[in-house]
PQR file with spaces between the fields and no chain letter, atoms N, CA, C, O and H, PARSE charges and radii, in Angstrom:
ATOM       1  N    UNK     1      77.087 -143.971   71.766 -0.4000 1.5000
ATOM       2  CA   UNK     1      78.426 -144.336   71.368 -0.0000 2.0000
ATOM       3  C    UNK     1      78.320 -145.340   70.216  0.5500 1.7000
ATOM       4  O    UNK     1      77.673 -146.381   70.321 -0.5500 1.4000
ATOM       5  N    UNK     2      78.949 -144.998   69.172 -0.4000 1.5000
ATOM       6  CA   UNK     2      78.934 -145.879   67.863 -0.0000 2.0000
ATOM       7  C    UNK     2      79.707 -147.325   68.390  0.5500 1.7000
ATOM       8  O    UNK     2      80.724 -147.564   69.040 -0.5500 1.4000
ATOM       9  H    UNK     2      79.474 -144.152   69.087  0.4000 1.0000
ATOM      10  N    UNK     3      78.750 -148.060   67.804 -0.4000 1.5000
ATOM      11  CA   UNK     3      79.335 -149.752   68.128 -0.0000 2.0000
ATOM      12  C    UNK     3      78.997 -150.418   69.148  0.5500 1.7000
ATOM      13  O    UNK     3      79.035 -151.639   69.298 -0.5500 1.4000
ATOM      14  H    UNK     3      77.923 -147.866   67.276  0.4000 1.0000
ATOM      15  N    UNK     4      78.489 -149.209   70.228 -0.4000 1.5000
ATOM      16  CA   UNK     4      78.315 -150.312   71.751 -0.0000 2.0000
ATOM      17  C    UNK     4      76.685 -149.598   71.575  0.5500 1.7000
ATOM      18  O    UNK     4      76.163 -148.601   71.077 -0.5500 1.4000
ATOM      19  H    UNK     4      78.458 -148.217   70.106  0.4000 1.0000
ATOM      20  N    UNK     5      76.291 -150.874   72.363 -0.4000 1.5000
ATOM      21  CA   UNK     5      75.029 -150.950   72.872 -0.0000 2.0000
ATOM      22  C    UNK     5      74.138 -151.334   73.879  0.5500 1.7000
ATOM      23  O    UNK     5      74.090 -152.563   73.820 -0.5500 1.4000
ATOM      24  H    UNK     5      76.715 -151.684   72.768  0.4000 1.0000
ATOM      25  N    UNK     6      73.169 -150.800   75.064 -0.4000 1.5000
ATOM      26  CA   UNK     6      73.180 -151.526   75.752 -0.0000 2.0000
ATOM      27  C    UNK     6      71.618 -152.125   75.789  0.5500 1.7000
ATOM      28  O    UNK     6      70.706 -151.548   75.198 -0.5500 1.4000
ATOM      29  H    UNK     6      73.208 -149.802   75.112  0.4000 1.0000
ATOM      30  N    UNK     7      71.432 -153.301   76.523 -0.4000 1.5000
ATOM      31  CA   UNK     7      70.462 -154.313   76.326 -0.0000 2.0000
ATOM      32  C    UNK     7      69.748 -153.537   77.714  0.5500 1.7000
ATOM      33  O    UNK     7      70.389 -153.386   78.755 -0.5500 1.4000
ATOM      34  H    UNK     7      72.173 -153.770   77.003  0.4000 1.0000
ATOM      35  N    UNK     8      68.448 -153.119   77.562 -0.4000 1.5000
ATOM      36  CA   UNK     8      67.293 -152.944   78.896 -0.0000 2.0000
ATOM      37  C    UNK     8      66.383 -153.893   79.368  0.5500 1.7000
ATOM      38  O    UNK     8      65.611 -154.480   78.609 -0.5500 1.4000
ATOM      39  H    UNK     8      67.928 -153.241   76.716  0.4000 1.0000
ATOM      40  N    UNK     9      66.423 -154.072   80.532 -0.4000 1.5000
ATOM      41  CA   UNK     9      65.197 -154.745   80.788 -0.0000 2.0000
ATOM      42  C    UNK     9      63.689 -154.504   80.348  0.5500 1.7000
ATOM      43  O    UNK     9      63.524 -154.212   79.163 -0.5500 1.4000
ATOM      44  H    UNK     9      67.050 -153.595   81.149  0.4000 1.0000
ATOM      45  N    UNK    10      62.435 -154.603   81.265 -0.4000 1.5000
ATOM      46  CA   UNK    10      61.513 -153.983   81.243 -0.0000 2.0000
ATOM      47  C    UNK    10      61.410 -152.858   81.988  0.5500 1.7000
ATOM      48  O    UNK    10      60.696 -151.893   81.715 -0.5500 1.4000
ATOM      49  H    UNK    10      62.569 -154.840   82.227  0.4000 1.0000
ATOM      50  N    UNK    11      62.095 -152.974   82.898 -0.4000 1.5000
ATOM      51  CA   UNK    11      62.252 -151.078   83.556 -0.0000 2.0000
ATOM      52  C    UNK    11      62.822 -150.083   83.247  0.5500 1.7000
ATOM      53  O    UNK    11      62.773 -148.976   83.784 -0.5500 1.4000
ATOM      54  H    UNK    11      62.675 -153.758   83.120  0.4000 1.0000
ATOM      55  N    UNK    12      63.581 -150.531   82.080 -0.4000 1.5000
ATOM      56  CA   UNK    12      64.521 -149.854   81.228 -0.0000 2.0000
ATOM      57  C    UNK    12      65.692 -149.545   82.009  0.5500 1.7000
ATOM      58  O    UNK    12      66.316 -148.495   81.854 -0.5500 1.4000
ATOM      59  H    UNK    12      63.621 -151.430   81.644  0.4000 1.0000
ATOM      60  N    UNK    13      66.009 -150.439   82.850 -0.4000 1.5000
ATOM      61  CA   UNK    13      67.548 -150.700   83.659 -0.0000 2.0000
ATOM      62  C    UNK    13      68.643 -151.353   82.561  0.5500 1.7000
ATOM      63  O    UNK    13      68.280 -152.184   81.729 -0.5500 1.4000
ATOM      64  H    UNK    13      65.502 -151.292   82.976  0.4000 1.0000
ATOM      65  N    UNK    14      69.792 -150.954   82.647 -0.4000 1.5000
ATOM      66  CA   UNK    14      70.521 -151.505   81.775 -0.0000 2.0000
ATOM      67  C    UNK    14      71.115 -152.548   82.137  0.5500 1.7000
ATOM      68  O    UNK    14      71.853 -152.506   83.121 -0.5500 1.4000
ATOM      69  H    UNK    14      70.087 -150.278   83.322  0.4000 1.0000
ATOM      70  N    UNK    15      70.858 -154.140   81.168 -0.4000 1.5000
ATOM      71  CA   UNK    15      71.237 -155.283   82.031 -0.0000 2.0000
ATOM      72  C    UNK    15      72.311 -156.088   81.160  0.5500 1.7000
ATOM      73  O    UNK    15      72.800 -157.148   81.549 -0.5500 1.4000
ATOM      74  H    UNK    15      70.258 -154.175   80.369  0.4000 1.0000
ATOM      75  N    UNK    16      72.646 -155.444   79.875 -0.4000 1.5000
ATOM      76  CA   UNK    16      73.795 -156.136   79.446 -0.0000 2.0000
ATOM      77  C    UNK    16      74.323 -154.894   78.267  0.5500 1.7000
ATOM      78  O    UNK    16      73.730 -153.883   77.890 -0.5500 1.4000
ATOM      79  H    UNK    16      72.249 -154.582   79.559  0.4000 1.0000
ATOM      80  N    UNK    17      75.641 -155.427   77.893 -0.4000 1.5000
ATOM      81  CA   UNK    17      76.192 -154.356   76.594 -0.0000 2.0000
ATOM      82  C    UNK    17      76.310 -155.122   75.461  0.5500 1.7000
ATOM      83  O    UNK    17      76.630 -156.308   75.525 -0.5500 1.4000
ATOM      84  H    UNK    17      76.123 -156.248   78.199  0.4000 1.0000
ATOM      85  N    UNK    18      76.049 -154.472   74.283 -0.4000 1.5000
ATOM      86  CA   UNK    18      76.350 -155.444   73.446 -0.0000 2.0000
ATOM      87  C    UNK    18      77.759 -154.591   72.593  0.5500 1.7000
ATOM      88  O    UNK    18      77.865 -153.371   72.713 -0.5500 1.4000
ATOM      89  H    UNK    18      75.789 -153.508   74.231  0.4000 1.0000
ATOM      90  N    UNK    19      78.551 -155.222   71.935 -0.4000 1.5000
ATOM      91  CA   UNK    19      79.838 -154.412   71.507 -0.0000 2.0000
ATOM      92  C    UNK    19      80.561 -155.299   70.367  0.5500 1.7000
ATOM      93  O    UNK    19      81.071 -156.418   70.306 -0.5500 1.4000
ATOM      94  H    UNK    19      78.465 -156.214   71.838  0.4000 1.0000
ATOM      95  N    UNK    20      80.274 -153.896   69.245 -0.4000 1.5000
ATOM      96  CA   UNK    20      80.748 -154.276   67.969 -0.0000 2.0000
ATOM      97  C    UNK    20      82.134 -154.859   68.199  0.5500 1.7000
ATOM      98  O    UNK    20      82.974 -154.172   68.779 -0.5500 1.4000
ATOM      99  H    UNK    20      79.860 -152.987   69.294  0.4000 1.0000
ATOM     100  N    UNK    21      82.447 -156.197   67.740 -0.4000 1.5000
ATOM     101  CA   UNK    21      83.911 -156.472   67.422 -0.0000 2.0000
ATOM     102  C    UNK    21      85.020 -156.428   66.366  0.5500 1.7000
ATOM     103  O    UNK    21      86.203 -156.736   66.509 -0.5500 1.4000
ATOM     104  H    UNK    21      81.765 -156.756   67.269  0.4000 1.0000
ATOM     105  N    UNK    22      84.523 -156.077   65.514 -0.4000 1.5000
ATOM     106  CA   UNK    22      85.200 -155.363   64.714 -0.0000 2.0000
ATOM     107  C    UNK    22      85.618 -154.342   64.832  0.5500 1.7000
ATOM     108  O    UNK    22      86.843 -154.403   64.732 -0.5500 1.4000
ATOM     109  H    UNK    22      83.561 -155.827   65.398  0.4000 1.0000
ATOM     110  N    UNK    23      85.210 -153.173   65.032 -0.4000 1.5000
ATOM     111  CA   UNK    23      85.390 -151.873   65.589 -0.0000 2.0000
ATOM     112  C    UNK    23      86.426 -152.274   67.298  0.5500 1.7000
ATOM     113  O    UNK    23      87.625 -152.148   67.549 -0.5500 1.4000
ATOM     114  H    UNK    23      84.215 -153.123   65.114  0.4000 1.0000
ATOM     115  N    UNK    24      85.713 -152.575   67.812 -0.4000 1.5000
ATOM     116  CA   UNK    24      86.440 -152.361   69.241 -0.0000 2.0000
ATOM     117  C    UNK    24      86.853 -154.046   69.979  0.5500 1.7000
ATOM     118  O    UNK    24      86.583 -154.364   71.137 -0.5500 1.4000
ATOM     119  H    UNK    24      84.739 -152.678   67.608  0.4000 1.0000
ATOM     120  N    UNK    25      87.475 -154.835   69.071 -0.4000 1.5000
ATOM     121  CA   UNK    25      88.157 -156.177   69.430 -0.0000 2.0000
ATOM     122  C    UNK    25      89.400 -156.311   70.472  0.5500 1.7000
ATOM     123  O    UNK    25      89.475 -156.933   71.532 -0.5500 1.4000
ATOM     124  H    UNK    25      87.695 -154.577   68.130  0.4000 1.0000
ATOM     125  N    UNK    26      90.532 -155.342   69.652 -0.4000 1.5000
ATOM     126  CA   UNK    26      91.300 -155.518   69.860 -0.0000 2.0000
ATOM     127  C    UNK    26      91.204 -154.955   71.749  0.5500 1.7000
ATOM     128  O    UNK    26      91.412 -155.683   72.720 -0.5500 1.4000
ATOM     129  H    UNK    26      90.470 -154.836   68.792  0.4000 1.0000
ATOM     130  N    UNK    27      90.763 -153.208   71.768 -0.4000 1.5000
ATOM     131  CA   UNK    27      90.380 -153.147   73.279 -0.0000 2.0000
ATOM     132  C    UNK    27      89.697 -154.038   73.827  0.5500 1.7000
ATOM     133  O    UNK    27      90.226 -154.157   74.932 -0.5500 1.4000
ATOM     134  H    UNK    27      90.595 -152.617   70.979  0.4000 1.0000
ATOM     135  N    UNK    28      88.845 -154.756   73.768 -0.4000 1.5000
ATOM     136  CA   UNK    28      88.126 -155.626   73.985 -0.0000 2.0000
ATOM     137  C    UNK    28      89.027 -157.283   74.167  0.5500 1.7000
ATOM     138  O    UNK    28      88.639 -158.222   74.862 -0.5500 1.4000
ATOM     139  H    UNK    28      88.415 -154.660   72.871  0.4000 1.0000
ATOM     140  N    UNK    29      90.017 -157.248   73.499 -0.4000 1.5000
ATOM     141  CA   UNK    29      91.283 -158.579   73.621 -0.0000 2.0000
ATOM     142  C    UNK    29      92.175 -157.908   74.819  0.5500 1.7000
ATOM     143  O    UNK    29      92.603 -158.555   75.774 -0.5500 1.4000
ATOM     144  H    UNK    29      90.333 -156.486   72.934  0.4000 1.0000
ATOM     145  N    UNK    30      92.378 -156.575   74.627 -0.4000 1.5000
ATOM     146  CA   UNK    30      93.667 -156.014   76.165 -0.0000 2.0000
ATOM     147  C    UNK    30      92.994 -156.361   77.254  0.5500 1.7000
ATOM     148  O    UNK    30      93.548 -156.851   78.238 -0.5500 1.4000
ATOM     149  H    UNK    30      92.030 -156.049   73.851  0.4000 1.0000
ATOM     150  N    UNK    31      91.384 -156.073   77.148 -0.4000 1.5000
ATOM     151  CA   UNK    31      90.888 -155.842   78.634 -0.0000 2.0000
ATOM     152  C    UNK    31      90.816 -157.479   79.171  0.5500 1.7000
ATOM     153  O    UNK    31      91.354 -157.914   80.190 -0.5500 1.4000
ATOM     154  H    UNK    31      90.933 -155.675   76.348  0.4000 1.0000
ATOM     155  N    UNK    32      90.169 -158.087   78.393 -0.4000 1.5000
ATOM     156  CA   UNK    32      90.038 -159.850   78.945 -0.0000 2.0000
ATOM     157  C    UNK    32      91.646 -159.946   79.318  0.5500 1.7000
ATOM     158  O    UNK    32      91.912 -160.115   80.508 -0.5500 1.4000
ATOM     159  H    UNK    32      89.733 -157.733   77.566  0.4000 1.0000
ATOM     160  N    UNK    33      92.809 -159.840   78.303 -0.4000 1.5000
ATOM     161  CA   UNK    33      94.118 -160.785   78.787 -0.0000 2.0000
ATOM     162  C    UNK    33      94.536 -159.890   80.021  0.5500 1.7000
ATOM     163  O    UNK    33      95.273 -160.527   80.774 -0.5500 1.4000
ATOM     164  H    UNK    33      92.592 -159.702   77.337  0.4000 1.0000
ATOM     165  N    UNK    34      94.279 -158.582   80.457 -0.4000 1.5000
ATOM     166  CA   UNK    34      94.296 -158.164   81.778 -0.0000 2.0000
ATOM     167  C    UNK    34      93.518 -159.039   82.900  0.5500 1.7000
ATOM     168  O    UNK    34      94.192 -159.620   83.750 -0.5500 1.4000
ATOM     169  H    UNK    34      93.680 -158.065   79.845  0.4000 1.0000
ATOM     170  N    UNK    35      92.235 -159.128   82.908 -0.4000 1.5000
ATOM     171  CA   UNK    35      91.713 -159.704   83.668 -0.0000 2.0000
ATOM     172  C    UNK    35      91.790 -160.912   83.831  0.5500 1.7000
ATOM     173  O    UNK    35      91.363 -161.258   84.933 -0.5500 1.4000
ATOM     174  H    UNK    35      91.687 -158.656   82.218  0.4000 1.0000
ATOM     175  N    UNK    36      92.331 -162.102   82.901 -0.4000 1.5000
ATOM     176  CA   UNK    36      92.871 -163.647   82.752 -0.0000 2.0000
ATOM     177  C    UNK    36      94.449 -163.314   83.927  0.5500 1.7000
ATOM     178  O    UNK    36      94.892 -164.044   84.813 -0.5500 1.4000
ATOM     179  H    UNK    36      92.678 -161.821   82.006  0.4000 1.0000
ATOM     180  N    UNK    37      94.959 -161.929   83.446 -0.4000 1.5000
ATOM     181  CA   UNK    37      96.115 -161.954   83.985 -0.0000 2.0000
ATOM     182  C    UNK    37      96.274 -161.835   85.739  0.5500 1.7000
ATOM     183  O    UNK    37      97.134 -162.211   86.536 -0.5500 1.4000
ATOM     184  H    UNK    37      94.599 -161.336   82.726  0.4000 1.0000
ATOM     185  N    UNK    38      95.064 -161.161   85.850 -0.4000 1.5000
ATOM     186  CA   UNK    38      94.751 -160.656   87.479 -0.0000 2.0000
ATOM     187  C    UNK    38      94.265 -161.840   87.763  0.5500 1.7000
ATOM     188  O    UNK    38      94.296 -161.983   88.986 -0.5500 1.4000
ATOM     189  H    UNK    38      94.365 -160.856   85.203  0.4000 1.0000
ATOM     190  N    UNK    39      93.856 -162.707   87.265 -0.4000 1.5000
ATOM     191  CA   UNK    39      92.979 -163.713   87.914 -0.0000 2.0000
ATOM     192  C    UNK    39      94.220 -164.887   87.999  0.5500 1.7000
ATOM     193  O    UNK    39      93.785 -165.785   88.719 -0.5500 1.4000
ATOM     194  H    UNK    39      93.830 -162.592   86.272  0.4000 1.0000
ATOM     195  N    UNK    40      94.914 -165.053   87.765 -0.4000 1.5000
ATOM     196  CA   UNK    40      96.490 -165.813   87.603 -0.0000 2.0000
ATOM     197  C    UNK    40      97.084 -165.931   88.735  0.5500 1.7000
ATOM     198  O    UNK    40      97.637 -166.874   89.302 -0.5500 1.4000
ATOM     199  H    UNK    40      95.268 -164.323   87.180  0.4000 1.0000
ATOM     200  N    UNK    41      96.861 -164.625   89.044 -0.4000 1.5000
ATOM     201  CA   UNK    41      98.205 -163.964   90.199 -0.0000 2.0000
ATOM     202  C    UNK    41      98.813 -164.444   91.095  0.5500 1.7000
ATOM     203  O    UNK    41      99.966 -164.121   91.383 -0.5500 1.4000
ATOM     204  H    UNK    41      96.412 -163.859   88.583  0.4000 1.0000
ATOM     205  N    UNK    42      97.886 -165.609   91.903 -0.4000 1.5000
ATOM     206  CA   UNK    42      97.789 -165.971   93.081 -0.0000 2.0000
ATOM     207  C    UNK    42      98.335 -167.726   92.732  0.5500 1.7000
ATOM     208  O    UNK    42      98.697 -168.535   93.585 -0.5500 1.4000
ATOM     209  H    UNK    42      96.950 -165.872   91.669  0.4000 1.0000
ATOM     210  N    UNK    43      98.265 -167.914   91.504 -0.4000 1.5000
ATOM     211  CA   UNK    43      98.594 -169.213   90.712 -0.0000 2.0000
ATOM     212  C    UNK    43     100.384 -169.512   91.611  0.5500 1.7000
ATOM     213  O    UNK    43     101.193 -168.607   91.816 -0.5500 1.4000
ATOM     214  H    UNK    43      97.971 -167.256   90.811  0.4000 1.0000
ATOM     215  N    UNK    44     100.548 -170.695   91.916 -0.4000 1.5000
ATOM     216  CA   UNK    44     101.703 -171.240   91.846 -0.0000 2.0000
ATOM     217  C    UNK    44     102.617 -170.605   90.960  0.5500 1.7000
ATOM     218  O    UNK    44     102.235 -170.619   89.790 -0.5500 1.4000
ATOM     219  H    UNK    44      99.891 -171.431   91.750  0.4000 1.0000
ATOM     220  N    UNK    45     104.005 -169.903   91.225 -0.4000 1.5000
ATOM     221  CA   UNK    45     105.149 -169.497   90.322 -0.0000 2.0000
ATOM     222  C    UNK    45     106.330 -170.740   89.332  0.5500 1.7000
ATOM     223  O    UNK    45     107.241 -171.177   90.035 -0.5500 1.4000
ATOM     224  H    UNK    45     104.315 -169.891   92.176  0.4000 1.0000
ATOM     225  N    UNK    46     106.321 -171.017   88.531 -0.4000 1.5000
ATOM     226  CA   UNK    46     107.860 -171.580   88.298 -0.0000 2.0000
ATOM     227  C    UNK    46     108.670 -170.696   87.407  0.5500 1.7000
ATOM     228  O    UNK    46     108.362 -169.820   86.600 -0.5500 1.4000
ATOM     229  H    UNK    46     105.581 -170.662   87.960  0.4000 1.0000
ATOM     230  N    UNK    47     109.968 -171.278   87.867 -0.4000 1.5000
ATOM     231  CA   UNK    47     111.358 -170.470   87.541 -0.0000 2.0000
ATOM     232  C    UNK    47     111.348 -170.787   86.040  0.5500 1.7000
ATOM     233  O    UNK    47     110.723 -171.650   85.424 -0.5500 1.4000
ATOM     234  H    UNK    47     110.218 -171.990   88.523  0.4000 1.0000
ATOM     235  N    UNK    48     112.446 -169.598   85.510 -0.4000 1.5000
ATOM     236  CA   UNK    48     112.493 -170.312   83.630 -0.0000 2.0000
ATOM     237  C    UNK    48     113.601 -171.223   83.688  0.5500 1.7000
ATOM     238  O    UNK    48     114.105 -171.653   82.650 -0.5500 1.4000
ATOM     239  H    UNK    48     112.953 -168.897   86.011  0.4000 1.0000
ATOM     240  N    UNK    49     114.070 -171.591   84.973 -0.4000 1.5000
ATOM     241  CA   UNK    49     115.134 -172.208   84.946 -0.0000 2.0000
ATOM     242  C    UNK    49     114.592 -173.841   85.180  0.5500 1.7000
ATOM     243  O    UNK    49     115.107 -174.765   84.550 -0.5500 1.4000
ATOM     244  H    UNK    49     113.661 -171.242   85.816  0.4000 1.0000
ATOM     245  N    UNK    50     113.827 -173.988   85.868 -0.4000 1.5000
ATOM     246  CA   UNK    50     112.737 -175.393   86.087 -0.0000 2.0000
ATOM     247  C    UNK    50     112.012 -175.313   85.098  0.5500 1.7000
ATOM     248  O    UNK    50     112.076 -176.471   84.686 -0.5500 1.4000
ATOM     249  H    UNK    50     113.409 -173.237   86.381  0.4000 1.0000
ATOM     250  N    UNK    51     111.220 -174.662   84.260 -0.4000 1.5000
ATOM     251  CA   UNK    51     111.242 -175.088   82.506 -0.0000 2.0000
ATOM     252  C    UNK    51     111.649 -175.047   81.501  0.5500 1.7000
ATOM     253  O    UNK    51     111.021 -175.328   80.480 -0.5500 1.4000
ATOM     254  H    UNK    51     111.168 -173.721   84.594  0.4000 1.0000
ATOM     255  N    UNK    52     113.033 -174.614   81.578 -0.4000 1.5000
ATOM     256  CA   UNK    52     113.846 -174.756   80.594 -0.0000 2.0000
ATOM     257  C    UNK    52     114.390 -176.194   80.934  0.5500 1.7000
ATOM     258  O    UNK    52     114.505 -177.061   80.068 -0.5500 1.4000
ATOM     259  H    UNK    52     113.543 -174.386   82.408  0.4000 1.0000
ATOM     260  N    UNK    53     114.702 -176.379   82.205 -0.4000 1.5000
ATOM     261  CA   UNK    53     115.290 -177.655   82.567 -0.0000 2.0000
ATOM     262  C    UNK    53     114.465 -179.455   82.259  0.5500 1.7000
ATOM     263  O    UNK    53     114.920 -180.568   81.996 -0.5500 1.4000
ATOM     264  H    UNK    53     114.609 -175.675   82.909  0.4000 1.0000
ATOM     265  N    UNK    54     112.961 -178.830   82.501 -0.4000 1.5000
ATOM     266  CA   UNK    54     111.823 -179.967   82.034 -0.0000 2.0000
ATOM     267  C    UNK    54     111.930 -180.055   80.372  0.5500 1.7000
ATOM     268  O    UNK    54     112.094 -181.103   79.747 -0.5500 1.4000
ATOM     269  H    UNK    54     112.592 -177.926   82.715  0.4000 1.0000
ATOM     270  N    UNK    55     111.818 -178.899   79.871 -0.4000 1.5000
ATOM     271  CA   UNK    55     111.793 -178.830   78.390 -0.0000 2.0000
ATOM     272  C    UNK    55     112.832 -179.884   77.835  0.5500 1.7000
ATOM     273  O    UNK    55     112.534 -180.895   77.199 -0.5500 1.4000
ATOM     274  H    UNK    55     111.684 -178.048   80.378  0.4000 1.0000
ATOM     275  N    UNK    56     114.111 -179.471   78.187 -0.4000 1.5000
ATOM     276  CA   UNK    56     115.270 -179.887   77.923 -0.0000 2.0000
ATOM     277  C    UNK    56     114.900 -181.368   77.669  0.5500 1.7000
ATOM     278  O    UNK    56     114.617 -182.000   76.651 -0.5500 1.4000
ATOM     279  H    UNK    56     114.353 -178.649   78.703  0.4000 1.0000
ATOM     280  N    UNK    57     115.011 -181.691   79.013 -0.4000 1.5000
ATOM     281  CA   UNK    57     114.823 -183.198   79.831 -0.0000 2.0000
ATOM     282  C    UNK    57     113.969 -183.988   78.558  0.5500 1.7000
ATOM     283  O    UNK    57     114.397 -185.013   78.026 -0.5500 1.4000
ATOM     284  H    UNK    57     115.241 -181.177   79.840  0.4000 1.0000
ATOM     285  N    UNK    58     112.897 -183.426   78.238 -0.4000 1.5000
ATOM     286  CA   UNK    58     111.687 -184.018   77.481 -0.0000 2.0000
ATOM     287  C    UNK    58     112.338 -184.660   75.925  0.5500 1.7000
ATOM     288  O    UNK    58     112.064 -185.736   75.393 -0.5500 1.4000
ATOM     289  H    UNK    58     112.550 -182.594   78.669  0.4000 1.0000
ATOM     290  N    UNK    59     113.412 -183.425   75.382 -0.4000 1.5000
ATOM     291  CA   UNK    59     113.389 -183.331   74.017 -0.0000 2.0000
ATOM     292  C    UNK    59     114.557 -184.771   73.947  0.5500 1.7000
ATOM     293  O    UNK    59     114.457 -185.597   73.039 -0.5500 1.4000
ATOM     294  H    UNK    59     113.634 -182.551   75.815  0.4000 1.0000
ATOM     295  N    UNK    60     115.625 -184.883   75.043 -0.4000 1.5000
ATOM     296  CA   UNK    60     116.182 -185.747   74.763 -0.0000 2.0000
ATOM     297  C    UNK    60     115.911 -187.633   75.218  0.5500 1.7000
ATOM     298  O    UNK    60     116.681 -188.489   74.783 -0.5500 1.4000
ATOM     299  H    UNK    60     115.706 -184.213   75.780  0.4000 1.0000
């Protein structure tokens, strides 16, 4: 596959990828802010109404 590559050990097991970023960044930017996003999930929620209300609060 043009651009990706993968790194072998000495057994010739494959132990890392290496991947053009230029060519393939931007897939490479969807897949991380997916996985930042899954990893979030479980994060505490606030309302836009409790930061719009802090925001507010701040500016004046």
């Amino acid at each position: 596959m043009t651009g990706i590559k993968f790194v072998v050990d000495e057994k010739g097991d494959k132990s890392a990828v290496m991947i053009d970023l230029k060519r393939y960044g931007k897939l490479w930017e969807d897949f991380y802010d997916t996985l930042k996003a899954k990893s979030r999930k479980k994060e505490p929620k606030e309302t836009f109404a409790s930061v719009r209300a802090r925001i507010t609060k701040a500016k004046s």
